[in-house]
Structure formats: structure tokens, C-alpha cells
N, CA, C and O atoms as a GROMACS GRO file, in nm:
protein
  464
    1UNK      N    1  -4.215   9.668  -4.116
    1UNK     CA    2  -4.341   9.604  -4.152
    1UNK      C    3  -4.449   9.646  -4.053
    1UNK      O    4  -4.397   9.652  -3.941
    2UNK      N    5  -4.585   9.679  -4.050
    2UNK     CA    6  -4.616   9.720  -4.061
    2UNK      C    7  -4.698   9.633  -3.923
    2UNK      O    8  -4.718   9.522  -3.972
    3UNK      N    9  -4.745   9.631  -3.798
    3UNK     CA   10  -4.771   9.523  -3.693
    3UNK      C   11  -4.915   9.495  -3.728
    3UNK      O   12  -4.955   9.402  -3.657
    4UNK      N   13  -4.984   9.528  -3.789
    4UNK     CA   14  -5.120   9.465  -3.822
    4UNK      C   15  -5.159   9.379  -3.977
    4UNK      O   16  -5.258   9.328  -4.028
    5UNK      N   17  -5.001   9.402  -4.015
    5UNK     CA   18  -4.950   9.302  -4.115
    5UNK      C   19  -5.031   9.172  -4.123
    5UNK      O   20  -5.115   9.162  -4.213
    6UNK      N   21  -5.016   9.094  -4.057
    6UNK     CA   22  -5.050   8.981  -4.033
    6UNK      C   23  -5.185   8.944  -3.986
    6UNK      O   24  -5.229   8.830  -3.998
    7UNK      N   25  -5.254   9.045  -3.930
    7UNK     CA   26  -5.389   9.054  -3.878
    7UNK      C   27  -5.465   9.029  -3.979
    7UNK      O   28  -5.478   9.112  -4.068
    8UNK      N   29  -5.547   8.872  -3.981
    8UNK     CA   30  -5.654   8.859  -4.082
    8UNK      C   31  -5.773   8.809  -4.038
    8UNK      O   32  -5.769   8.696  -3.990
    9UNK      N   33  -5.904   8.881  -4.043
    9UNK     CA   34  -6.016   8.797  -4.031
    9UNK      C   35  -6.081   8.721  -4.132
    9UNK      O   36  -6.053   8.704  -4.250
   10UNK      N   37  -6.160   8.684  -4.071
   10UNK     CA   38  -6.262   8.591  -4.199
   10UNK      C   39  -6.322   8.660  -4.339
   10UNK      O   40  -6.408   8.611  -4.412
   11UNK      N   41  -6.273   8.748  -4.353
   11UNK     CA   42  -6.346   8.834  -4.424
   11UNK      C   43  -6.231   8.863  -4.492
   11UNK      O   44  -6.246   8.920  -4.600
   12UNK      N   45  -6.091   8.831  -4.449
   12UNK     CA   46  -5.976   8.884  -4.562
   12UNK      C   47  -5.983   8.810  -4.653
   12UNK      O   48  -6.026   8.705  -4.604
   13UNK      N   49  -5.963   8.791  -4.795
   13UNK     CA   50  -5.966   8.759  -4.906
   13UNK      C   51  -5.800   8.722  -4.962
   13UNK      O   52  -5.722   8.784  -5.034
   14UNK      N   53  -5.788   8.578  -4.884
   14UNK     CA   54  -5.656   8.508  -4.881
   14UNK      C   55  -5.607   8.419  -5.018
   14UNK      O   56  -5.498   8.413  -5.076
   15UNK      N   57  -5.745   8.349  -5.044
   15UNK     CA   58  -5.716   8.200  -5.115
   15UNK      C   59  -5.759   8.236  -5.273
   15UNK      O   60  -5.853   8.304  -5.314
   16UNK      N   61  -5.675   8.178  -5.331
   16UNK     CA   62  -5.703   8.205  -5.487
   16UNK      C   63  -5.792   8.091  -5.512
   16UNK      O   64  -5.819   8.006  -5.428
   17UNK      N   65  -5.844   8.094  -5.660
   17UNK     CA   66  -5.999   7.966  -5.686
   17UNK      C   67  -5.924   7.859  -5.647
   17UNK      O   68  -5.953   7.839  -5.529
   18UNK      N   69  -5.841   7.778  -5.683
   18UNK     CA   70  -5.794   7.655  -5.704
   18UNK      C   71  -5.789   7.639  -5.546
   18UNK      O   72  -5.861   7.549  -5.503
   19UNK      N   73  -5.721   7.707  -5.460
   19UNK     CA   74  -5.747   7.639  -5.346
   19UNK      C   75  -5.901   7.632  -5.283
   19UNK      O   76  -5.971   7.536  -5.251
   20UNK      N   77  -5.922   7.788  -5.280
   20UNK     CA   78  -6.093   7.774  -5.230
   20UNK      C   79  -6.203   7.664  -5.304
   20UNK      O   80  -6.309   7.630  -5.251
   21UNK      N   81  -6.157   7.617  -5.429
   21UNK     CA   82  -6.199   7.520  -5.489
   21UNK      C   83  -6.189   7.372  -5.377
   21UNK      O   84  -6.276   7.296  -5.335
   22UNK      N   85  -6.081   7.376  -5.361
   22UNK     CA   86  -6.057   7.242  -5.272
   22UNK      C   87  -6.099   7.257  -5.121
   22UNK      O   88  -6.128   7.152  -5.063
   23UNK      N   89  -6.105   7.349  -5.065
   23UNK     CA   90  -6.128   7.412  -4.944
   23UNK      C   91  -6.281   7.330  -4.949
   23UNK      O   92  -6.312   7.217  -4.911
   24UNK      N   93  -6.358   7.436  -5.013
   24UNK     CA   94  -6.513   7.413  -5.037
   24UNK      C   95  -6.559   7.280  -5.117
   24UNK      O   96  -6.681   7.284  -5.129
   25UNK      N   97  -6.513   7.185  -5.164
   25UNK     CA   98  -6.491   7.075  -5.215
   25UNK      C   99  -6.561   7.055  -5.367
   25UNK      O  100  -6.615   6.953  -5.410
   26UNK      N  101  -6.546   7.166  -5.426
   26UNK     CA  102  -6.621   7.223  -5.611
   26UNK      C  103  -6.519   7.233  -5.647
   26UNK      O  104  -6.408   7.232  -5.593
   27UNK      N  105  -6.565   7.248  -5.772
   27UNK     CA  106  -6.484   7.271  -5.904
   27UNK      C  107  -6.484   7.375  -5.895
   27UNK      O  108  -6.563   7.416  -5.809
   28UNK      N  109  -6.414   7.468  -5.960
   28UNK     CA  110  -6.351   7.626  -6.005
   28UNK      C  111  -6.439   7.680  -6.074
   28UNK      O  112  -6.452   7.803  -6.076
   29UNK      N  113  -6.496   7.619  -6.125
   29UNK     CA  114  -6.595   7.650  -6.258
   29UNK      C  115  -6.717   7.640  -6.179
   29UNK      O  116  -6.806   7.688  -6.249
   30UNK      N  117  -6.762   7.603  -6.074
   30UNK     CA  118  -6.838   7.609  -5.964
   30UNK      C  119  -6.872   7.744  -5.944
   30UNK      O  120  -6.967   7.813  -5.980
   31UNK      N  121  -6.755   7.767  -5.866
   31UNK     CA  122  -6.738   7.917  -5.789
   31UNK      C  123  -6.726   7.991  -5.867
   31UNK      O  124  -6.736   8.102  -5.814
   32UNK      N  125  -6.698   8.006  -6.042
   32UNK     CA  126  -6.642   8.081  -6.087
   32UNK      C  127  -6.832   8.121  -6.139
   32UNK      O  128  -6.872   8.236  -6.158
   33UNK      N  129  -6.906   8.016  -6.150
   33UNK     CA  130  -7.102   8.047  -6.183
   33UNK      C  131  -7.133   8.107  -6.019
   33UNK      O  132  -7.222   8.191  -6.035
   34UNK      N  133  -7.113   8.103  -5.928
   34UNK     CA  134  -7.181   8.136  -5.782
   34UNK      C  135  -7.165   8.287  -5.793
   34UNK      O  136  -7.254   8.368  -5.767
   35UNK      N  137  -7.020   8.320  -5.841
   35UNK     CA  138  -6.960   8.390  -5.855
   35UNK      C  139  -7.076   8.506  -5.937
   35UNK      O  140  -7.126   8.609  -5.890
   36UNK      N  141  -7.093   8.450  -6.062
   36UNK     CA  142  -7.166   8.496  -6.165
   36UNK      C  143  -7.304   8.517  -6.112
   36UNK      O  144  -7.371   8.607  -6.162
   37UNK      N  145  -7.344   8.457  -6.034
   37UNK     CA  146  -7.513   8.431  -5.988
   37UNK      C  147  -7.521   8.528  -5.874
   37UNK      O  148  -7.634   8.543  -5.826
   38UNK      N  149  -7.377   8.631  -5.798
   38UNK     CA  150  -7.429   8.677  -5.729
   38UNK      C  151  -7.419   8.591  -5.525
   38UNK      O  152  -7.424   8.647  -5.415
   39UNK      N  153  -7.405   8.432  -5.565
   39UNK     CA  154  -7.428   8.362  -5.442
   39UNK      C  155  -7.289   8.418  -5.323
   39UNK      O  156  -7.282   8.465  -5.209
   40UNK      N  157  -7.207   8.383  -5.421
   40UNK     CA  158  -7.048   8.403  -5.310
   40UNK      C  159  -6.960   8.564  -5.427
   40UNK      O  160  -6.932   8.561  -5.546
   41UNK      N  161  -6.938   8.701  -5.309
   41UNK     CA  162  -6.842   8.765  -5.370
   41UNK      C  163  -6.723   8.776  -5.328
   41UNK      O  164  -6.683   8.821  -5.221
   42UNK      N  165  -6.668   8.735  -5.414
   42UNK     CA  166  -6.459   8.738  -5.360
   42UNK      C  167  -6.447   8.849  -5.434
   42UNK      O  168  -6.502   8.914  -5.523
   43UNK      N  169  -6.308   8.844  -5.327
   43UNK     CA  170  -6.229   8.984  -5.336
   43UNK      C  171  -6.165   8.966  -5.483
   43UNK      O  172  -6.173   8.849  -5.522
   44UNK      N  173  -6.114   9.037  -5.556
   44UNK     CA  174  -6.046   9.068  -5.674
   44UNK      C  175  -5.888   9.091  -5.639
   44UNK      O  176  -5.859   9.134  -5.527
   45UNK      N  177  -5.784   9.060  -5.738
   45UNK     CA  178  -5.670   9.097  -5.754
   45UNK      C  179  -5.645   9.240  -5.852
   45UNK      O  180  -5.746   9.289  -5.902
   46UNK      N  181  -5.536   9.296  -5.875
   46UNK     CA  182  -5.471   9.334  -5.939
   46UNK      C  183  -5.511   9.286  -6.056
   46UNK      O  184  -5.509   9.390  -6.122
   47UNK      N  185  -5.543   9.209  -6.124
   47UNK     CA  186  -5.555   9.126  -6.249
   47UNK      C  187  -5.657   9.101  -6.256
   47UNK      O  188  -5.689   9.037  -6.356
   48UNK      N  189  -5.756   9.134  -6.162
   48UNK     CA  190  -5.891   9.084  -6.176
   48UNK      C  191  -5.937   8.896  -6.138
   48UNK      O  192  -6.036   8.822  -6.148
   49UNK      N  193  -5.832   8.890  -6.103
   49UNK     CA  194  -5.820   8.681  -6.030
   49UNK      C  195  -5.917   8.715  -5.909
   49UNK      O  196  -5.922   8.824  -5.851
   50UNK      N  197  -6.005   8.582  -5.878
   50UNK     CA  198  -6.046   8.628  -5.793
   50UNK      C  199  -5.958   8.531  -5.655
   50UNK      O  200  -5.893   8.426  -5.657
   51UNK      N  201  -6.004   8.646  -5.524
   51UNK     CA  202  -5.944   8.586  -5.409
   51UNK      C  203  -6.083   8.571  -5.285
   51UNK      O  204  -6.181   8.644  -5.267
   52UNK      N  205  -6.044   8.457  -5.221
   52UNK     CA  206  -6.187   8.393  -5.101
   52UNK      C  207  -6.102   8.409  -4.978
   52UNK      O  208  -5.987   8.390  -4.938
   53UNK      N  209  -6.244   8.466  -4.928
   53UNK     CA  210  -6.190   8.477  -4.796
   53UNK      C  211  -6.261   8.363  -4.705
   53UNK      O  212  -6.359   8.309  -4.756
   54UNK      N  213  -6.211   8.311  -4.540
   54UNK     CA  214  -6.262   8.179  -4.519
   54UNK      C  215  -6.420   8.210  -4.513
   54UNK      O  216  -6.493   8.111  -4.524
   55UNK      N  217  -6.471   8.314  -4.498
   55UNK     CA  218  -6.613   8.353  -4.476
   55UNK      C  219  -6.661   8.337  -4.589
   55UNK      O  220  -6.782   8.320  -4.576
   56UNK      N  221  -6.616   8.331  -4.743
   56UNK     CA  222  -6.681   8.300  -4.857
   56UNK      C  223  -6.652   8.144  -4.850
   56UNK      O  224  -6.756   8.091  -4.890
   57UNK      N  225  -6.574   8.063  -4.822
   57UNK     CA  226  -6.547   7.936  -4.834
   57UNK      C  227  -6.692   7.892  -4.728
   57UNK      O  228  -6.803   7.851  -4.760
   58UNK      N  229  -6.638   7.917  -4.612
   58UNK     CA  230  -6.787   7.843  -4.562
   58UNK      C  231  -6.921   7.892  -4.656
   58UNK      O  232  -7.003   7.816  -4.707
   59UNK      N  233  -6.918   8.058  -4.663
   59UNK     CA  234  -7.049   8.024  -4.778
   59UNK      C  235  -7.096   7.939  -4.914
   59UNK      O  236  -7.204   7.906  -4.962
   60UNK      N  237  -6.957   7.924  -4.949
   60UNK     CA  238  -6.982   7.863  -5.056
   60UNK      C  239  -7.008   7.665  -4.980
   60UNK      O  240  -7.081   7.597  -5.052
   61UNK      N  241  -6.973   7.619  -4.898
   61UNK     CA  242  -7.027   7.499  -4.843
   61UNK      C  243  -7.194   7.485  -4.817
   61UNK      O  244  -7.266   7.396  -4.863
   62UNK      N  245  -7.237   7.599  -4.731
   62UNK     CA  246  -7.366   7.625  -4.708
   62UNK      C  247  -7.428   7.635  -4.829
   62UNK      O  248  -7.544   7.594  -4.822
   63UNK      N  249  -7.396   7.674  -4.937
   63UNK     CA  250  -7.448   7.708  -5.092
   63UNK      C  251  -7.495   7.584  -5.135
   63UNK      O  252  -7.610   7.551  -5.165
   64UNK      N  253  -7.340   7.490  -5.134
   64UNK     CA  254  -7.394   7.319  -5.198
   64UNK      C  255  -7.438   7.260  -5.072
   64UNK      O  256  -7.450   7.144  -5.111
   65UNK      N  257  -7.466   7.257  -4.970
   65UNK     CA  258  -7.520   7.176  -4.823
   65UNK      C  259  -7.695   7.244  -4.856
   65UNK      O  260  -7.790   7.184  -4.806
   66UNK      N  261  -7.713   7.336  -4.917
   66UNK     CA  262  -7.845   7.394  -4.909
   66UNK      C  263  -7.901   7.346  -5.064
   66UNK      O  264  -8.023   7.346  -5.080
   67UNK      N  265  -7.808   7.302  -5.187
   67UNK     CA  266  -7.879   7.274  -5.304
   67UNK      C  267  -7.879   7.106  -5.270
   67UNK      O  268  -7.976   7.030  -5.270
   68UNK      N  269  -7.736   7.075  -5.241
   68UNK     CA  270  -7.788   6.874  -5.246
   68UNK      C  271  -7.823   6.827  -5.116
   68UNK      O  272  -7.826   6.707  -5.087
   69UNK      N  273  -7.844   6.896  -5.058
   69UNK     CA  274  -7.946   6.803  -4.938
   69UNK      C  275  -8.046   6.871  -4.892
   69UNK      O  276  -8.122   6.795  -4.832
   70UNK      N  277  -8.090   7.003  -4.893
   70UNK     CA  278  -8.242   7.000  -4.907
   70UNK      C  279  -8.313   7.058  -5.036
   70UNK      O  280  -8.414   7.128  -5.046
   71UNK      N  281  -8.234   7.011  -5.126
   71UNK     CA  282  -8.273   7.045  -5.283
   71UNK      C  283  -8.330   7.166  -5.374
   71UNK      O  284  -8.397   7.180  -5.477
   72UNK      N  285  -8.254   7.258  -5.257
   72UNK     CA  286  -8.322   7.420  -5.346
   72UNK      C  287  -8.249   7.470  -5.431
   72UNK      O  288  -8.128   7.483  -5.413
   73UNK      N  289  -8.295   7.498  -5.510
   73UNK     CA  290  -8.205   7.581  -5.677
   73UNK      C  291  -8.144   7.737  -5.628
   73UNK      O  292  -8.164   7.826  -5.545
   74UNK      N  293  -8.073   7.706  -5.722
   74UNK     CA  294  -8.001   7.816  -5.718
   74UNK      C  295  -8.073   7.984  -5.626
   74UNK      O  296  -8.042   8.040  -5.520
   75UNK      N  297  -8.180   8.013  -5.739
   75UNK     CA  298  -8.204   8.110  -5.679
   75UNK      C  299  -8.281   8.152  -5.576
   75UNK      O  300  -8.299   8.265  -5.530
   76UNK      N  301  -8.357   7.969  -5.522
   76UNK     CA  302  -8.395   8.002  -5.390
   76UNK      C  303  -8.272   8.046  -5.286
   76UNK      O  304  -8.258   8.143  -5.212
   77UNK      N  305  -8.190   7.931  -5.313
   77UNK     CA  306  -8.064   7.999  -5.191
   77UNK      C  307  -7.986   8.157  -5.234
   77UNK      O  308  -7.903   8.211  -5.160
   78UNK      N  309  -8.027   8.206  -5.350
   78UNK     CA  310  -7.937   8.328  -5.298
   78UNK      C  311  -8.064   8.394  -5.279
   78UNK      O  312  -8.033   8.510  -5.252
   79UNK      N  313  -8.206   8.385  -5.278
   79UNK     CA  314  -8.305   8.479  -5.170
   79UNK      C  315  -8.295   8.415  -5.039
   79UNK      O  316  -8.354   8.477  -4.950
   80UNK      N  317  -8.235   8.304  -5.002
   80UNK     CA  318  -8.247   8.266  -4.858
   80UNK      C  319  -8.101   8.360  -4.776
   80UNK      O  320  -8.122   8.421  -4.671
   81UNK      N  321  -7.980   8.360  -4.831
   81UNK     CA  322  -7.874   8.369  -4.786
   81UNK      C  323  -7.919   8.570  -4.810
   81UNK      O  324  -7.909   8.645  -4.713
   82UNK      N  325  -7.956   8.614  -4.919
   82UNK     CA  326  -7.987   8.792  -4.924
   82UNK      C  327  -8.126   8.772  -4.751
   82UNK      O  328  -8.103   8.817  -4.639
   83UNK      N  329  -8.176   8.742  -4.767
   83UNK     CA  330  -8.212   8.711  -4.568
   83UNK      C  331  -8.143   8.696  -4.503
   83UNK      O  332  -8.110   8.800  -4.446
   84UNK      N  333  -8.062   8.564  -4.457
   84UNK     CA  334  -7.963   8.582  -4.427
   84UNK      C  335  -7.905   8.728  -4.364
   84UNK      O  336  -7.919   8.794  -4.261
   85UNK      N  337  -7.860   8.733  -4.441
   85UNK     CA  338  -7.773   8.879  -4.433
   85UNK      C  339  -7.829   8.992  -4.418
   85UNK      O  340  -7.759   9.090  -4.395
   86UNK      N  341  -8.004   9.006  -4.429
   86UNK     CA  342  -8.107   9.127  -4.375
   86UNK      C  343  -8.058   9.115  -4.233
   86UNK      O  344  -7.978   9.184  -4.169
   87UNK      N  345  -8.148   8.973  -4.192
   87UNK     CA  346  -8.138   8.942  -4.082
   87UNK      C  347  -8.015   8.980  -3.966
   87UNK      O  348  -8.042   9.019  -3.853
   88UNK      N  349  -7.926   8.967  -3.998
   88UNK     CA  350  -7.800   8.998  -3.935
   88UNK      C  351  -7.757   9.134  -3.932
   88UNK      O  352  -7.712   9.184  -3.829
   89UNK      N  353  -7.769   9.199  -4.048
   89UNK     CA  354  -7.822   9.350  -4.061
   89UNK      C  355  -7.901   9.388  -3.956
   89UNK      O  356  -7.860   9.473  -3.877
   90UNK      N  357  -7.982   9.352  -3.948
   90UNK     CA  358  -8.111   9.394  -3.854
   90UNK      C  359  -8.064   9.392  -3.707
   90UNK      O  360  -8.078   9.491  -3.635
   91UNK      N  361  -8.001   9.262  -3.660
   91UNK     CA  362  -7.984   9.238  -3.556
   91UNK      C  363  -7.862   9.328  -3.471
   91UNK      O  364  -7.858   9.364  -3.353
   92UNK      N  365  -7.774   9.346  -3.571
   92UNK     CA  366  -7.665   9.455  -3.527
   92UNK      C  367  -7.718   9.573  -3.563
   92UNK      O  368  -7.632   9.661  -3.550
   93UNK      N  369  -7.853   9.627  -3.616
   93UNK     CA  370  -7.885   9.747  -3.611
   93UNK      C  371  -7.974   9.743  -3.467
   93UNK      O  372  -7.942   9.821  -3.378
   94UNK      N  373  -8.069   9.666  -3.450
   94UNK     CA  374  -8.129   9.666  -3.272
   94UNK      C  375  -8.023   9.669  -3.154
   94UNK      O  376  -8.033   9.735  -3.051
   95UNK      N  377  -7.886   9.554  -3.203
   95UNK     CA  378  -7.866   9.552  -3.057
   95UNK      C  379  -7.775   9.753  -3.047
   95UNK      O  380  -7.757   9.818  -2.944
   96UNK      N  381  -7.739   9.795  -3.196
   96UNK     CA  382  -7.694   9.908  -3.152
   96UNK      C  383  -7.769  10.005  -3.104
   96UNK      O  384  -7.726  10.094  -3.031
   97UNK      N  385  -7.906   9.992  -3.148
   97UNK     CA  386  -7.979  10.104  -3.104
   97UNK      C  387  -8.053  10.126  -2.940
   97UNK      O  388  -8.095  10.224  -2.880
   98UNK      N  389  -8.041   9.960  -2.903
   98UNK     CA  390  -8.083   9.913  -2.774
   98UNK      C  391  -7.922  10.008  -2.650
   98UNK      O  392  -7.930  10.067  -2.542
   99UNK      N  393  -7.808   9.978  -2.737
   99UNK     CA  394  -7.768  10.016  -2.654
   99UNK      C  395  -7.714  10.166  -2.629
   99UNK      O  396  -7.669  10.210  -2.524
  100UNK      N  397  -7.732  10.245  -2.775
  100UNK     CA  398  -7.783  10.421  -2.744
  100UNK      C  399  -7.918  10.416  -2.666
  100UNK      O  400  -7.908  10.504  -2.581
  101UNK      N  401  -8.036  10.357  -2.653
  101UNK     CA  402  -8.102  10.364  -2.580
  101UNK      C  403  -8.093  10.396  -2.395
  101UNK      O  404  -8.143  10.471  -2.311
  102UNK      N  405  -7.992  10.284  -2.405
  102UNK     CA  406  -7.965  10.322  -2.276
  102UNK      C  407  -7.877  10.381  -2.236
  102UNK      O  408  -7.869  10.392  -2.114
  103UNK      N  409  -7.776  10.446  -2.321
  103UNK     CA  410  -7.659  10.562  -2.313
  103UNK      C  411  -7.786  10.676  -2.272
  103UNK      O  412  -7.792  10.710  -2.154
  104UNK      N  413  -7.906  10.744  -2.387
  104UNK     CA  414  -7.983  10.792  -2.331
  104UNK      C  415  -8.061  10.819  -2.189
  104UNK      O  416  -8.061  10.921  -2.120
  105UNK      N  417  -8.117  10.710  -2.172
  105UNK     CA  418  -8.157  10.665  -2.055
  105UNK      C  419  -8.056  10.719  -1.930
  105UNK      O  420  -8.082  10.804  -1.845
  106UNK      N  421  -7.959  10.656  -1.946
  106UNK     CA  422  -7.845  10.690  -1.809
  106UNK      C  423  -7.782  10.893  -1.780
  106UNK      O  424  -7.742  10.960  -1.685
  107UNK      N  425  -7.820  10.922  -1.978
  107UNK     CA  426  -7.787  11.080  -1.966
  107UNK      C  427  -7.907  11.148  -1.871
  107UNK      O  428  -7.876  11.226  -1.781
  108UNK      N  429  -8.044  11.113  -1.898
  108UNK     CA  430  -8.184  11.115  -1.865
  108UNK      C  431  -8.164  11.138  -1.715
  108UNK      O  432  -8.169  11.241  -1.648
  109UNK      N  433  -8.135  10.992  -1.677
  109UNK     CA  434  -8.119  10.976  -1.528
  109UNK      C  435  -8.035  11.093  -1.421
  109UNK      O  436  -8.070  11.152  -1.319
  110UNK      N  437  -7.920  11.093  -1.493
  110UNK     CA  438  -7.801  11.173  -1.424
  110UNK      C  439  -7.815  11.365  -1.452
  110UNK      O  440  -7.746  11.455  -1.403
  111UNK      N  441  -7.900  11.369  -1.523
  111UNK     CA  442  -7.903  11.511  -1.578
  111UNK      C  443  -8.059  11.578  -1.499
  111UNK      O  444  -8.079  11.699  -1.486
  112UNK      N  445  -8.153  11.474  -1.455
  112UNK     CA  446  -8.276  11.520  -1.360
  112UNK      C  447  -8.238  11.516  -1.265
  112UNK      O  448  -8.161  11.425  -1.236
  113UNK      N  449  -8.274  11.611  -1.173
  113UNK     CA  450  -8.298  11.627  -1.068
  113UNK      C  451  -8.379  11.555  -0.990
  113UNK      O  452  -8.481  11.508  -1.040
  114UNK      N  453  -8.346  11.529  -0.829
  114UNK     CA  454  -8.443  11.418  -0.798
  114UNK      C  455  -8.553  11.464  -0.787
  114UNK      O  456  -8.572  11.585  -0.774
  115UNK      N  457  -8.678  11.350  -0.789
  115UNK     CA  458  -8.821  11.399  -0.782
  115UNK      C  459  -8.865  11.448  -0.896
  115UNK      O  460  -8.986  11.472  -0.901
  116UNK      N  461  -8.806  11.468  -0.981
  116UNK     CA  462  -8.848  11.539  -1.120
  116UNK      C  463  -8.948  11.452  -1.209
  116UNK      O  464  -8.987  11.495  -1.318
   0.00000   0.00000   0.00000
């Protein structure tokens, strides 16, 4: 077997609807419209079933925590959560470029001559 067998992050796609149903505290038929709308994407089976990973379960909480208590529809939260996810985009594109910056910088340094 295979030693990274067992290695799962948040992002592996573990739980079939019925549990992620209970996980996230909706109906199936919930997730199975979020699903449809674009809000939460699970992984697929063999059969086309879908499977959640815990990173879609918390999204799908944030989904209903963002429609019944500060009352935004549907498709405000999936333009808030497509931000979301710019945002975070963005941020792991600066801090990578901040830190070729200074891979640069240090080649810069070590490759002049002093006084240069």
C-alpha cells in the first residue's frame, strides 16, 4: 500500500451527500441546488455521485451562515465567495512574487562587486 495512502487534506473529497448533508446541517437537495448554482464543487465518483471534501462542508456552512443571518441571496454569495477566492488568489500570487523578489535581490547583491 502505497504510504501516502492515507494522506488527506481538506480538499480530498471523502464524504458522500448524505453525510456532508448532516455534516453541514441541509438537506441533500440543498447541496445537490449549491451544487447546481455553482456555490459548492464536489468531487465526482465513478458514477458520477457526488463526493465533499471538509473544505466544501465548511463552505457549504458559510453559504447558509451568509443567506440566514445576514440575508443575502443566492447569487450575492456566490459573487462574494468568487472574491473570496480572487482574493486568496491574489495573495498567494504577491506573497510568491515578494519572495522571487528577493531571491533576485540576494542574486543582485552576491553577483556585484563591491562599490558597484
Amino acid at each position: 500500500m502505497d504510504a501516502n495512502y492515507f494522506d488527506l487534506s481538506d480538499d480530498t473529497p471523502v464524504y458522500v451527500i448524505s453525510v456532508a448533508a448532516q455534516l453541514s446541517g441541509l438537506h441533500p437537495q440543498t447541496l445537490r441546488q449549491y451544487d447546481r448554482l455553482g456555490l459548492v464543487c464536489p468531487g465526482r465518483t465513478a458514477g458520477r455521485g457526488r463526493l465533499y471534501s471538509t473544505r466544501d462542508i465548511i463552505q457549504l456552512r458559510e453559504v447558509q451562515r451568509l443567506s440566514q443571518e445576514e440575508g443575502i441571496n443566492l447569487a450575492g454569495i456566490k459573487r462574494i465567495l468568487e472574491l473570496e477566492n480572487e482574493a486568496l488568489r491574489l495573495r498567494e500570487e504577491v506573497h510568491r512574487l515578494r519572495a522571487e523578489m528577493q531571491m533576485v535581490r540576494a542574486l543582485i547583491r552576491y553577483e556585484l562587486p563591491p562599490g558597484a
